[in-house]
N, C-alpha and C positions, 0 to 999 in steps of 0.2 A: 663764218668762223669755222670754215673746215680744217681740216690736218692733216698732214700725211708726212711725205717727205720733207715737206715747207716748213718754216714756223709761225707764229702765230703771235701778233703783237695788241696785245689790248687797247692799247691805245692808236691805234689807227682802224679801229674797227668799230663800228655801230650796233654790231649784231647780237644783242646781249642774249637776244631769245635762243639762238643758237650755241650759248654753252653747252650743250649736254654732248657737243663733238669734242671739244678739249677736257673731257671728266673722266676720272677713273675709276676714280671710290668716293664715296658720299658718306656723311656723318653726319644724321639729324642733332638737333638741341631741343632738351625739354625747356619749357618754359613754365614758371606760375603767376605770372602776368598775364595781365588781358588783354594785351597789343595783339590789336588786327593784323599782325604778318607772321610767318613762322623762319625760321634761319636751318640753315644747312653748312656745313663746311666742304666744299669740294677738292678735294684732293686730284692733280691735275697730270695729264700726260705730261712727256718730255716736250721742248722745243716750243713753251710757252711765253712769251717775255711783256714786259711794260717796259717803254722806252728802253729795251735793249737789256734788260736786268729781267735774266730767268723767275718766274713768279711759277711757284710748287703747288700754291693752292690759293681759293679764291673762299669769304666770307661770304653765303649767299643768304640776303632778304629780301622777300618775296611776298606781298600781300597784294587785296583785292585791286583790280584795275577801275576807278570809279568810273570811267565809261562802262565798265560792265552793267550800270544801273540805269532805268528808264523813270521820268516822273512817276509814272503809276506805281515806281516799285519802292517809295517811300512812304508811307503813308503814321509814323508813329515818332515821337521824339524819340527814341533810342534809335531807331534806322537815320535818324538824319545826323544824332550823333557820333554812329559808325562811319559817315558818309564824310564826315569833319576831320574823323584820324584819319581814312585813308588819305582826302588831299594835303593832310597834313605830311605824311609819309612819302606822297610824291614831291610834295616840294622841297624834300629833305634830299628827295634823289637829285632837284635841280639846286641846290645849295653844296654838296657834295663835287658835281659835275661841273658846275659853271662858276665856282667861287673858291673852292679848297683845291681844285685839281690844279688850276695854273698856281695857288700858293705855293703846292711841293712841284709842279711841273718847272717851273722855272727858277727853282731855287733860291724862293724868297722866304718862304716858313717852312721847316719840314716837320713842323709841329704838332699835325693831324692825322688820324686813321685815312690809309689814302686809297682813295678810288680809283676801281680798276674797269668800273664799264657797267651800263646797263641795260634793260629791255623794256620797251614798255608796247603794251596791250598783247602780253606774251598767253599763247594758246594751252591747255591741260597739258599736252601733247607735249610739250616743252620741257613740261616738270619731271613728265610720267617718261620720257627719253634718259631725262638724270639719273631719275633713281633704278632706271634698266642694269646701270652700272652698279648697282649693290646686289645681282644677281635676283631681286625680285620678278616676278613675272609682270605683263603687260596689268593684268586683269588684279593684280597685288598694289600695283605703281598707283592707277587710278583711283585704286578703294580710298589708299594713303592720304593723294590730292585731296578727294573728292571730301575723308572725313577732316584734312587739317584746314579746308577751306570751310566747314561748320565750326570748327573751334575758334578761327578769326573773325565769321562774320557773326558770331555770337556770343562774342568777348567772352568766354569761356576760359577760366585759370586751368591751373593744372595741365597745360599741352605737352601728352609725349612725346619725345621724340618720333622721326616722321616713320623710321623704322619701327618701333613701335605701336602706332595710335591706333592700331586693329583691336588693340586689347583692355578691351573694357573701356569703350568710347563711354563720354558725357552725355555728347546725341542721341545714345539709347535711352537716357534716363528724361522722366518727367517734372523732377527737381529744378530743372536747372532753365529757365527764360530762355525764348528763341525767337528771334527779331529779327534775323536775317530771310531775308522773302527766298522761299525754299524753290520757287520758280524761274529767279535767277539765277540757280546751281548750274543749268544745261551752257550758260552764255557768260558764262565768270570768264575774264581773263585777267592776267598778271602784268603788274610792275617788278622788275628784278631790280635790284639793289646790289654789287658786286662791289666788297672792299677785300682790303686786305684782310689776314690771319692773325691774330694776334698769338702771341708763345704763350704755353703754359705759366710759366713766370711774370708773367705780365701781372701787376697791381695796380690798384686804383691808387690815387691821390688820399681817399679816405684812410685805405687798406695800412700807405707807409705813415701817415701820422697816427694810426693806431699802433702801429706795430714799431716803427722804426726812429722816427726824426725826435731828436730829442736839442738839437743843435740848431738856434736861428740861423747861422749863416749858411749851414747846410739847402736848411728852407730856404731860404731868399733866394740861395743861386736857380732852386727847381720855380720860383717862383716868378725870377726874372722871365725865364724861356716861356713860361705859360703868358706873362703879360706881353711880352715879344708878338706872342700870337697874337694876342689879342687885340692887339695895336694891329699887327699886319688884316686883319678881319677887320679893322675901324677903318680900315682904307678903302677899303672895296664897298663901305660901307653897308656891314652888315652887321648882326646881333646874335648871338647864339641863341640866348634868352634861359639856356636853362642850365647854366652851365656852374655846375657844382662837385664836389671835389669825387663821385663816382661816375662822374661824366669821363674823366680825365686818366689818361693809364699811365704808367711809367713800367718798364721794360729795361731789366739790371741791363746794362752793359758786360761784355766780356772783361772790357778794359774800359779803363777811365779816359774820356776823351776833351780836347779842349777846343771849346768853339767860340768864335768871335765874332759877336754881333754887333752892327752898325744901324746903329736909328738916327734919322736928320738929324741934324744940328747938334749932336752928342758925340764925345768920344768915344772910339770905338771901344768895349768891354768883350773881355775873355773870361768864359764861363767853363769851369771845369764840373763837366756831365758824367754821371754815373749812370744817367738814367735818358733813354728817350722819353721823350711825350709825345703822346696820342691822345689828343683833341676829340670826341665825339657823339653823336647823337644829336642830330637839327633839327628834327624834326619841329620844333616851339621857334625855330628857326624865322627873323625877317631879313631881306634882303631889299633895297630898296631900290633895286636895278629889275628882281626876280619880280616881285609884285607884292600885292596880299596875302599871307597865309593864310588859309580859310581856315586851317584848325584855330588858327588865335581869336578868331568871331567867335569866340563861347567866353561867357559870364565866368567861369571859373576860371581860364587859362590866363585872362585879361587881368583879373585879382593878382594872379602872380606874378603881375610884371611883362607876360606874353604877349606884347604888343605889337601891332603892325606899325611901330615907329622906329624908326633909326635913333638909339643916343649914344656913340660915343664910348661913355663912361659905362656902362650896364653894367656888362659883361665885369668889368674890372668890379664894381660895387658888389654883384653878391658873392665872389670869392672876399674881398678884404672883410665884408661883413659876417662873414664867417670866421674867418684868421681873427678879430677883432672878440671873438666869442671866447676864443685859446687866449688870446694878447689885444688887450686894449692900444698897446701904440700903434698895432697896424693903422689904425683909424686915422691917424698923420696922415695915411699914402690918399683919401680920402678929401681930407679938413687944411694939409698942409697946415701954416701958422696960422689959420683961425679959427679962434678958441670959439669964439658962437658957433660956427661948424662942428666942429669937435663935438658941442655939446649935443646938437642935436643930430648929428651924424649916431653919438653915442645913446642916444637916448632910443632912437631905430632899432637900435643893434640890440638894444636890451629887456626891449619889448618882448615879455612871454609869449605871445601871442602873435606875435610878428611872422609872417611868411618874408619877409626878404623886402619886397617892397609896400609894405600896407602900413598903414600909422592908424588905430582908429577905427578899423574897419576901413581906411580909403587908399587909395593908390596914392604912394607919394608925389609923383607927378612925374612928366618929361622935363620941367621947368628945374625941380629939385633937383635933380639928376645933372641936369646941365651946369646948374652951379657951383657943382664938385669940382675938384684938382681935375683937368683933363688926360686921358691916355698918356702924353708923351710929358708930364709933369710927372705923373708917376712912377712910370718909369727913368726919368732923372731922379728922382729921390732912392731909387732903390739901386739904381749905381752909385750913386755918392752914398750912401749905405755898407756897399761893397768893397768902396774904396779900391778900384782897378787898380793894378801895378800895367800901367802904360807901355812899360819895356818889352812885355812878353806878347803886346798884339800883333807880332808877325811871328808865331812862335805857333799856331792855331793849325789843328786837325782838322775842323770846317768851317766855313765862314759863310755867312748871310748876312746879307742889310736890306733897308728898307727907306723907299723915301716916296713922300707923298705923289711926286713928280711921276713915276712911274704909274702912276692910277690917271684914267681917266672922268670925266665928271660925273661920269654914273657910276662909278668904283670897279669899274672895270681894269684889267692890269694891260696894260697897252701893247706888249711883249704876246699876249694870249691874241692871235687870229682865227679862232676856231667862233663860228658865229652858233653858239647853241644855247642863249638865252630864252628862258620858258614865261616871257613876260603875257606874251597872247593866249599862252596856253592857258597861263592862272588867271587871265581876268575872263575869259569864256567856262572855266571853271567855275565861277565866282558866278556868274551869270546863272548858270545850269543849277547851280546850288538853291539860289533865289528862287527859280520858277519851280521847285520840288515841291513845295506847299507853303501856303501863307502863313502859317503857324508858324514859320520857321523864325518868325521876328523873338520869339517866346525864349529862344536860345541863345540869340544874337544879340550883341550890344544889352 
């Protein structure tokens, strides 16, 4: 990933470790979460592009590389818990890579935070070359690394920014639990994660119906393009798993733009956007082409629905089960005409106690799930909802469609010839996991 007079296209390139040659200026993020990885904004030289479209800055996340860890270096249920988010984190990098990149690369959803490239089993050296470009010294760069990799590997809240965290570290204090094996400091390397930037105006999903949406139709048009994705991710068959309304951003538009979308066997509908959508966070992420999540093997993740199964309908159920909490008709898109549905769809829904998928204390099932309205029912019900005006679909600013045909039988998009599936990667993962200590059943299933 050199630079000079050349330019420099992220998507024809592998080299993710070697960002710190296209960086100019860095901008740490605090965090008061206890996510094992820490973010950076990089602010980027001239003559940088993705697919031929100048890209000014890159989203950088970066945590522990789990080959950085040996059996002997787990020995406690919280180290093997930390061991669970980070392969959880890297297969977020291969659900990103290998299942959202061809959705916006070939112009079938552009409905997701888009991936610009990444690194994996990336050196100190790597980080400590980044942040050389905020004028820090060698011997400053390192401390930085050295203390924000104590603050991920020992779920630590409160992470300042990376520019910051020399001042008045956690690490000095004896308050605070430390479970990260302090012996594999010298041999840590990284996974990088490189997306897009999001604009200051950027809102969440939660953000405009606190502040903004007072108008059903309004909702339904932003509601259609969210289920559009979500259908196009049913194709590839995959599952978000955690996808809720601060997962999801919308981004004002300048101007109001009209796009028309084509799903099989439906008439084509024009959708007048105010807003883009940005899709993201996979980490709780299954893919049934990618493999097992090994974060979803935990007793907790699995309660909420995180499951290493493909259903279809998931993804659509805990949004409408949510909207159904504001307006019980959402639950139609759900139940359709049946009222025994209805009821116990509604009965879910209004469970105090309810995480999204549990009845009971128990997981409502893969089975349950299946026998809801499918993806592309639901999305019929919420265009005949919209009632298209047919006359104006060649009248469209952009246009997308989707058809099953295009997917191949492991949900692959048959248009993507890039062969960078992490199926081998995650079951020798999976493997390594197992043999870290027997104890490890105590967490599992």
């Amino acid at each position: 990933m050199g630079v000079g007079s050349s330019s420099v296209d992220l998507n024809e390139t592998n080299e993710g470790c070697l960002v710190a040659n296209i960086v100019k200026n860095v901008k740490g993020l605090s965090s008061n979460s206890t996510s094992p990885s820490d973010t950076w904004i990089l602010e980027l030289k001239d003559n940088v592009y993705y697919n031929k479209q100048p890209v000014t800055g890159i989203f950088l996340k970066y945590f522990i590389d789990p080959y950085s860890f040996e059996n002997e270096d787990i020995n406690t249920e919280e180290q093997r818990v930390l061991i669970q988010n980070i392969y959880a984190l890297r297969y977020e990098v291969s659900i990103y890579r290998d299942v959202i990149r061809p959705l916006i690369d070939y112009n079938i959803c552009p409905n997701f935070v888009k991936y610009y490239g990444s690194g994996y089993s990336c050196s100190r050296t790597a980080l400590v070359n980044i942040l050389k470009e905020t004028g820090a010294t060698p011997i400053q760069s390192e401390m930085a690394v050295v203390n924000a990799t104590r603050y991920m590997g020992n779920a630590w809240s409160g992470r300042p920014s990376i520019d910051r965290i020399g001042e008045g570290d956690h690490y000095q204090s004896n308050d605070f639990p430390v479970f990260f094996p302090e012996n594999v400091l010298p041999k840590v390397k990284y996974t990088f994660l490189m997306n897009e930037v999001m604009p200051s105006e950027a809102l969440t999903l939660q953000d405009a119906f606190d502040k903004y949406f007072v108008d059903d139709t309004n909702i339904l048009f932003i509601l259609y393009e969210i289920f559009y994705s979500c259908y196009c991710m049913s194709l590839t068959k995959t599952n978000h798993n955690d996808l809720h309304f601060n997962n999801i951003y919308l981004i004002p538009r300048n101007k109001r733009k009209n796009i028309k979308y084509q799903v099989e066997g439906l008439e084509p509908i024009v959708i007048p956007s105010d807003y883009e959508i940005k899709i993201f966070d996979f980490d709780r992420g299954y893919s049934e082409r990618i493999g097992i999540n090994i974060g979803n093997l935990n007793k907790v993740r699995m309660n909420f629905g995180n499951n290493n199964s493909f259903v279809p309908v998931k993804d659509f159920y805990k949004l409408i089960i949510t909207l159904s909490r504001i307006k019980q008709d959402y639950i139609e898109l759900l139940s359709g005409n049946n009222q025994y549905m209805r009821g116990v769809v509604l009965k879910y829904s209004q469970d105090p106690y309810s995480n999204f998928y549990m009845y009971n204390n128990q997981y409502i099932g893969d089975d349950f799930l299946n026998s809801l309205q499918q993806p592309i029912q639901i999305i019929d019900m919420i265009q005949k909802a919209l009632k298209p005006d047919s006359s104006n679909v060649n009248m469209s600013d952009l246009s997308y469609s989707v058809n099953s045909s295009m997917f191949d039988d492991s949900g692959k998009l048959k248009l993507d010839k890039r062969e960078t599936d992490l199926s081998e990667e995650i079951i020798r993962l999976k493997q390594e996991l197992y043999k870290c200590n027997n104890s490890l059943k105590n967490i599992l299933y």
